[in-house]
N, C-alpha and C positions, 0 to 999 in steps of 0.2 A: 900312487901312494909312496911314503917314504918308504927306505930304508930298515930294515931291521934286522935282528942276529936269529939265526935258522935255530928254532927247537925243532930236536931230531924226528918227534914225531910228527910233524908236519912234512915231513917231507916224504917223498915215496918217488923211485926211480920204474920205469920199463923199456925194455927194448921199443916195443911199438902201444900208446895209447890211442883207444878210439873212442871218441865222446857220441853217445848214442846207441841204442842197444834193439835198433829195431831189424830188419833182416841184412841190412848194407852190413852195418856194424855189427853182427853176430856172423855173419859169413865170413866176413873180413876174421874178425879174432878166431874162431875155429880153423882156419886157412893157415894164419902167420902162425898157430900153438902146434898144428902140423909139421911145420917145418923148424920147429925148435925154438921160438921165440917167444917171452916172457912179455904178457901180453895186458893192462889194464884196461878195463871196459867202465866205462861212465854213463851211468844215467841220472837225471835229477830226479825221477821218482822214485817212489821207496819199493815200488815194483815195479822192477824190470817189465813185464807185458807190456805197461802204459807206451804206447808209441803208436804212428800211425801206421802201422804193419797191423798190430794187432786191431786196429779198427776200417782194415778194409771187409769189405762184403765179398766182389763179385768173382775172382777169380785172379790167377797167374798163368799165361801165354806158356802151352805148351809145343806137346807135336802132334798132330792131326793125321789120318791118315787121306784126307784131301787135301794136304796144303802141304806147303815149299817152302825153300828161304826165299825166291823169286814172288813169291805172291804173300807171303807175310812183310817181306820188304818195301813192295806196293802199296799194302795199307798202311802201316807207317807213315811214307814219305806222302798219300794220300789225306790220313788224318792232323798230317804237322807243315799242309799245306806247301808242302816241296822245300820247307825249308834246311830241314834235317841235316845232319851230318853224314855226308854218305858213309866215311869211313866206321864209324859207330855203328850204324843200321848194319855192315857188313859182318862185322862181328857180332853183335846182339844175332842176326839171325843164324849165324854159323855155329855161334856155341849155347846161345841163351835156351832152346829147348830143349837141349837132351842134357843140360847141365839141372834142370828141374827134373828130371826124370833121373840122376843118376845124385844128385846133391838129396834132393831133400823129400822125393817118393821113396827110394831107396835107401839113402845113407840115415838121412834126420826121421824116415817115416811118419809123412805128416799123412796124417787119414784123410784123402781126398776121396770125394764121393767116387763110386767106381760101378758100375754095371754088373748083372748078376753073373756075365761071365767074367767076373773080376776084373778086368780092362775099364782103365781111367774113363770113368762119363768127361764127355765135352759138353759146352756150352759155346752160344755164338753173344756178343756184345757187338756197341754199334761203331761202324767203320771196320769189322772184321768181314773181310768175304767169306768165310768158311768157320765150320765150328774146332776150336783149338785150345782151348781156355779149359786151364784143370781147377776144380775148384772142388770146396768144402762145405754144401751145402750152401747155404747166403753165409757163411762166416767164415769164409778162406783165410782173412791174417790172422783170426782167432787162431785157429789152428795150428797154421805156419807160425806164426810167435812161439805157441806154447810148446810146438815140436822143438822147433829150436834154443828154446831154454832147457827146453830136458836134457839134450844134446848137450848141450853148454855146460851143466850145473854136474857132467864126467868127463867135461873135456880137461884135463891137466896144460897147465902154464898161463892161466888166463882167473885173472881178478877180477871179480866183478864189484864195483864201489857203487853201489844204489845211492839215493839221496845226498848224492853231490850236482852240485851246480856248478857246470862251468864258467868263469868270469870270463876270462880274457887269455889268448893265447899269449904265451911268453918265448919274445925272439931274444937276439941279442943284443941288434938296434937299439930295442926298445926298452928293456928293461936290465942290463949289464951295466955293472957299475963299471966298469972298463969303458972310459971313454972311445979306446981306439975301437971298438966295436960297433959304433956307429959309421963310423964308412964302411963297414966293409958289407956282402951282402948280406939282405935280411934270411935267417932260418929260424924256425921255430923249433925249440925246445922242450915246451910242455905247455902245462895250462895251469893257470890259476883258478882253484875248485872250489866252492863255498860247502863244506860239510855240514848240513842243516844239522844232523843229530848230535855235533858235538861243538854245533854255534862256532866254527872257524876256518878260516880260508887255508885252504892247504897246497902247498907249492909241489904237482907232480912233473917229473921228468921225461922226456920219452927222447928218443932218438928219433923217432916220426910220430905225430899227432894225423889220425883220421878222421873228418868231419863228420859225422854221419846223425846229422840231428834233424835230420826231417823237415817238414814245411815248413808255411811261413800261413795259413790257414785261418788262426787266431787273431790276425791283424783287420780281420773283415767281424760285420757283424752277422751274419749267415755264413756257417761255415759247416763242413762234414768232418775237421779234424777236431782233435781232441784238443783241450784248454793250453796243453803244452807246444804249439805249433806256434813259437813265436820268432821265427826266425833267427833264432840262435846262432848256427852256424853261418850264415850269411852276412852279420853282424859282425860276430867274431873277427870275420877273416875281411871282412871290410876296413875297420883298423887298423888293420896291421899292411893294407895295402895290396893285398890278393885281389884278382882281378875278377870281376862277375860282371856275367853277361847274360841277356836274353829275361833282363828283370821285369819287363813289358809284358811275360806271356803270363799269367796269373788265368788256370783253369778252371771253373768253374761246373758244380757236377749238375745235372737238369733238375736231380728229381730229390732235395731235402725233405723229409716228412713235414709236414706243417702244421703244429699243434701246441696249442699253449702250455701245454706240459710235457712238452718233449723239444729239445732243443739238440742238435747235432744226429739226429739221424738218420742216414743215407737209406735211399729205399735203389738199392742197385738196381744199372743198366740193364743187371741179366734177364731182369723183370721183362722188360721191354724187349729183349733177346727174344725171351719165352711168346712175346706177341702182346702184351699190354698195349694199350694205346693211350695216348694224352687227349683230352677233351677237354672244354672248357666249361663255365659255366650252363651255359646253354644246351652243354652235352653232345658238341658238335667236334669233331676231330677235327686239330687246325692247323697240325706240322705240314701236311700235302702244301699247305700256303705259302710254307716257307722253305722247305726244300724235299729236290726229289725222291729224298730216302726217307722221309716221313720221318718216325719214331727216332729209327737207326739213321740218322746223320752225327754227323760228328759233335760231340759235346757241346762245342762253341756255339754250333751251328742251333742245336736244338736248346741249347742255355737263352741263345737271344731270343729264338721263339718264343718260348715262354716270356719271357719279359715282356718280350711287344705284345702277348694277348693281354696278359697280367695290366698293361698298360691301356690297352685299344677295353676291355671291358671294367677299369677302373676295380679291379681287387687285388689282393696280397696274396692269391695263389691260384694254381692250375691246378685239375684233376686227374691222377692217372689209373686208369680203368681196367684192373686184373680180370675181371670177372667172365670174360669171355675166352681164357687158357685154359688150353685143355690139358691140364699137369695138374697132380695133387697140392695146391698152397702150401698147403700146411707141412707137408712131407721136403718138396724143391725147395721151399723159403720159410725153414722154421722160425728165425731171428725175428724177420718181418711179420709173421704172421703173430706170431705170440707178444710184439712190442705192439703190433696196431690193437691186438684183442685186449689188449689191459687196457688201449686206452678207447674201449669202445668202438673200435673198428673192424667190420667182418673183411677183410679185402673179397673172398669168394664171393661176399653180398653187395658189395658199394666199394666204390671207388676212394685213391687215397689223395688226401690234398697235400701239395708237394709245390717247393720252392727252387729257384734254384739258388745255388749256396757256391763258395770261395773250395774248393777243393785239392788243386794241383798246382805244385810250381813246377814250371817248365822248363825256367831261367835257372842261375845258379851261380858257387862257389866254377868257375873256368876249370876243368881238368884234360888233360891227354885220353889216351883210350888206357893208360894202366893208372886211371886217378888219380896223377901228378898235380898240382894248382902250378902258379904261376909263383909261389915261395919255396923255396929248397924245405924239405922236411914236415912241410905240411900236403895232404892227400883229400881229397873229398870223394866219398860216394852215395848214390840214391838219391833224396828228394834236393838235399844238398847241394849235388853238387849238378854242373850241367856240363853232359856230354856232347849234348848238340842233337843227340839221338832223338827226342821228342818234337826238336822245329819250334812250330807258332803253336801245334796244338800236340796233348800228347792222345795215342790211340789208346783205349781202352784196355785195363789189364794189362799193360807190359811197365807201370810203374814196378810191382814187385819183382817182374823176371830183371829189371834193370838194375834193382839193387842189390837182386842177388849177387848178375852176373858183375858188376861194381865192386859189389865188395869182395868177391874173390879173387878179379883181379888186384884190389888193393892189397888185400893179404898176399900174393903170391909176389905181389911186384917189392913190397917189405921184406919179404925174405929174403928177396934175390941180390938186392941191394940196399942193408940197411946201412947208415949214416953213421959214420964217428963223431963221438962228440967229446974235445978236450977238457977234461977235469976243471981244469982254471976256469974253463968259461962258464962251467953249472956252478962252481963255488965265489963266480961273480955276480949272480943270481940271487936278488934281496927277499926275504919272503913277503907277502903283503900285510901292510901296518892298515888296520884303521884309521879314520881322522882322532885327532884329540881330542876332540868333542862328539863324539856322536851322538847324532838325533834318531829319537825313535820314529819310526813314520807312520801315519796315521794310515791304514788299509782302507780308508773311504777315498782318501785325495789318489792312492794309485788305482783302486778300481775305476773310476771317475777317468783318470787319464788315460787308460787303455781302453774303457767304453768312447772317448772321443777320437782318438783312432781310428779302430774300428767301425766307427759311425763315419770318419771323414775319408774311409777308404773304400766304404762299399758303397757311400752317395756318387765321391766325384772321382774314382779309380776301379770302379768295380765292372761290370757287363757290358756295359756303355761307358765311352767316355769320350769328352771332348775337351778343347785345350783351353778355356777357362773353366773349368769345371778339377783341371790338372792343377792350374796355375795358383788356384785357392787351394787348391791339396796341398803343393809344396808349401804354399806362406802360413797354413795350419799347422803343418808338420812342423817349419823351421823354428815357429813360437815354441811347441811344444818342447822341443828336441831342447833347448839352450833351458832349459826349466829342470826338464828331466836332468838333464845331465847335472847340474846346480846339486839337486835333491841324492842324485845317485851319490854325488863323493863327499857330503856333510851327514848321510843318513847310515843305523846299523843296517849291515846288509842281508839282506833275503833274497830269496828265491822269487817272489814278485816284483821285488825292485830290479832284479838282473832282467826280467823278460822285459821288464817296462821297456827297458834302455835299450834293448836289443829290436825290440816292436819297434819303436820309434824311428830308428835307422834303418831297418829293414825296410819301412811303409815307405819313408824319404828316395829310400834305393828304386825302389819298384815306380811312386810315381815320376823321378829324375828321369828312369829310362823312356817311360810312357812320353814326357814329357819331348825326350829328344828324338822320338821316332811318329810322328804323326800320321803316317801311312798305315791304314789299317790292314791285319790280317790277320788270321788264326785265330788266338782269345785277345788277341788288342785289338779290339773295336772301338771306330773314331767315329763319331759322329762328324 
């Protein structure tokens, strides 16, 4: 965009901005306002909850009193198919459980189900050998979200700007009218925000920008995240040249509720913890076929099962059969039980038809173990970014212990060393101009464009895939992408136009990497 002269209200400075307000990014900002730092927090919806923190089920990786960092390290590196980051797992296992127990049972008191002698209940998911997993009934991010906004909403030094939409980060490179700025290295700045309520882009400043915008989920058309998972941060920092890696591992969860009136909802693993079993039409249990842990194999593992029966019996879903658990439904899995009962489902009485769905990214914005990227001033943590910690597949329930423990190392590592940044170079900083014409855009041609995404990414990049079926991905996407982008910089801007454009390259990003790693493993299964 050109050029234009800064109105003062448009402008807004912090020590450390974080785009995303799910647990990365709420840990993070309550971390850096700890240690004395004037802190903006960004979400594009107009309530903070919306995130996919707030719409996990099953649980957050605690401590057990049968288990170790040695055998919680095991599954791990067992469920991510040995790919892992050893250095990551070392840490995750050394500080990530008693940081839940001392963070957010204690400090944030998020109401975790607990036993009559008030001692955290456990639950066990699948690729855990032991039970360790603290949870909140079937609504653990429910909980954990809204603990942590309460926490938030008295923590002092942190702003919270709802219903901004971040555009695009702002380096020097890139956007300094100062020629000599471009040779020298790239650092980020701040971000360019689209403030829907008051219709205008707003140029904020930070001394370090933290990623923390969650999946990339929405780009498929079975998915367990919410409509906002559009790879946003991935996008963002792909632009500007940040390095991402592991875009190949796209996680998929087994068990999507499957009903014409319900769309996105996850019937957790714990189900299957608790002992449910998968059967098929016929009413024959059919994982034993496919691997030796039946139910409880690894996501990937029981994700492609279901396909292949899905396949081998010629329908659009599998059944999975609560009925013979000996726990109260109704009481273990209230969320579950009352969404199947509205829609005419007893699970105590009949079994639930379930899909499997686009769920996890495992890949990511590249960071350090203290959530550095590969750009001076820019940081990622949580679904964002990628530690190396998950491998090819991530193990169940340690997405949220990861973004916790992420985001407080990001907060701690901003405080220790925040970044100076020279007056001249932020007042070389143009605010964002509109086109001179702008067109309004019609909301049928962008729904339509991100239903074809999503259609081209769960046909020929989703559960299975093989390398014509990638090769037609990429030459859909690339049509697409050069359209989009056309539309993005003649069109006024919204909040669906920025995900379009962000989808798009994201989906590009994800099947480039598929495309350049043919060996199958973990969630990248090659035919």
């Amino acid at each position: 965009m050109a050029p234009a002269r800064a109105r003062a209200a448009d402008r807004a400075e912090f020590d450390l901005l974080i785009v995303g307000t799910g647990i990365s990014g709420i840990s993070a900002a309550i971390t850096a306002a700890d240690n004395g730092l004037n802190v903006g927090l960004l979400s594009k919806e107009t309530d903070a909850f919306h995130s996919n923190t707030g719409w996990a089920q099953g649980g957050i990786v605690g401590t057990g009193p049968e288990d170790s960092p040695e055998q919680l390290a095991a599954d791990i590196r067992y469920a991510g198919a040995s790919m892992n980051f050893e250095e990551a797992i070392g840490v995750l296992v050394r500080e990530g459980p008693g940081l839940v127990d001392a963070f957010l049972a204690e400090r944030v008191a998020v109401p975790f189900t607990r036993e009559a002698d008030g001692s955290l209940a456990l639950a066990r998911e699948a690729a855990h050998s032991v039970r360790r997993i603290y949870y909140a009934t079937d609504a653990t991010g429910a909980a954990i979200q809204r603990a942590l906004l309460a926490y938030l909403s008295e923590t002092k030094g942190i702003t919270l700007l709802t219903g901004h939409t971040a555009i695009d980060l702002i380096t020097n490179t890139h956007n300094s009218t100062d020629v000599q700025e471009r040779y020298r290295r790239t650092r980020v700045l701040g971000v360019y925000a689209l403030d829907e309520t008051a219709s205008r882009v707003r140029t904020i400043f930070a001394r370090t920008v933290v990623l923390a915008t969650g999946g990339i989920g929405n780009l498929f058309r079975h998915t367990s995240n919410p409509e906002g998972a559009t790879g946003d941060g991935i996008a963002m920092a792909r632009r500007i040249g940040a390095e991402i890696i592991d875009a190949r591992f796209v996680q998929f969860h087994p068990t999507i509720l499957y009903h014409r009136d319900s769309q996105r909802f996850l019937i957790t693993e714990a189900l299957r913890g608790e002992g449910a079993r998968l059967i098929n039409h016929g009413g024959d249990r059919f994982m034993s076929r496919y691997h030796a842990d039946g139910e409880l194999g690894p996501r990937d593992e029981v994700a492609r099962a279901i396909y292949r029966e899905m396949e081998r019996e010629d329908s659009e879903y599998v059944l999975l059969d609560a009925t013979n658990i000996d726990v109260d439904l109704a009481h273990r899995f209230p969320s579950i039980f009352e969404h199947c009962r509205s829609l005419g489902i007893d699970i105590r009485r009949e079994p639930i038809p379930v899909v499997p769905a686009a769920h996890y990214f495992c890949g990511g914005v590249k960071v350090d173990l203290d959530g550095n990227t590969s750009i001076a001033g820019l940081l990622a943590a949580g679904e964002t970014a990628c530690t190396g910690l998950h491998g090819a597949n991530r193990l169940a329930s340690i997405s949220l212990l990861e973004g916790l423990l992420w985001g407080v190392r990001c907060g701690r590592n901003v405080a220790t060393d925040l970044l100076d940044v020279d007056r001249r170079l932020i007042e070389s900083i143009p605010d964002w101009v509109e086109p001179s014409a702008p067109e309004e855009f019609d909301p049928v041609l962008v729904r339509q464009d991100l239903r074809t995404i999503q259609s081209t990414m769960w046909n020929y990049a989703g559960i299975i895939r093989n390398g014509k079926r990638l090769m037609r991905a990429m030459a859909d996407l690339d049509y697409l992408s050069h359209r989009i982008e056309q539309f993005y910089r003649s069109a006024i801007l919204t909040r669906q136009i920025v995900e379009l454009r962000n989808s798009v390259l994201t989906a590009s990003t994800v099947v480039g990497d598929a495309l350049a790693n043919p060996g199958s493993i973990g969630c990248h299964y090659m035919e």
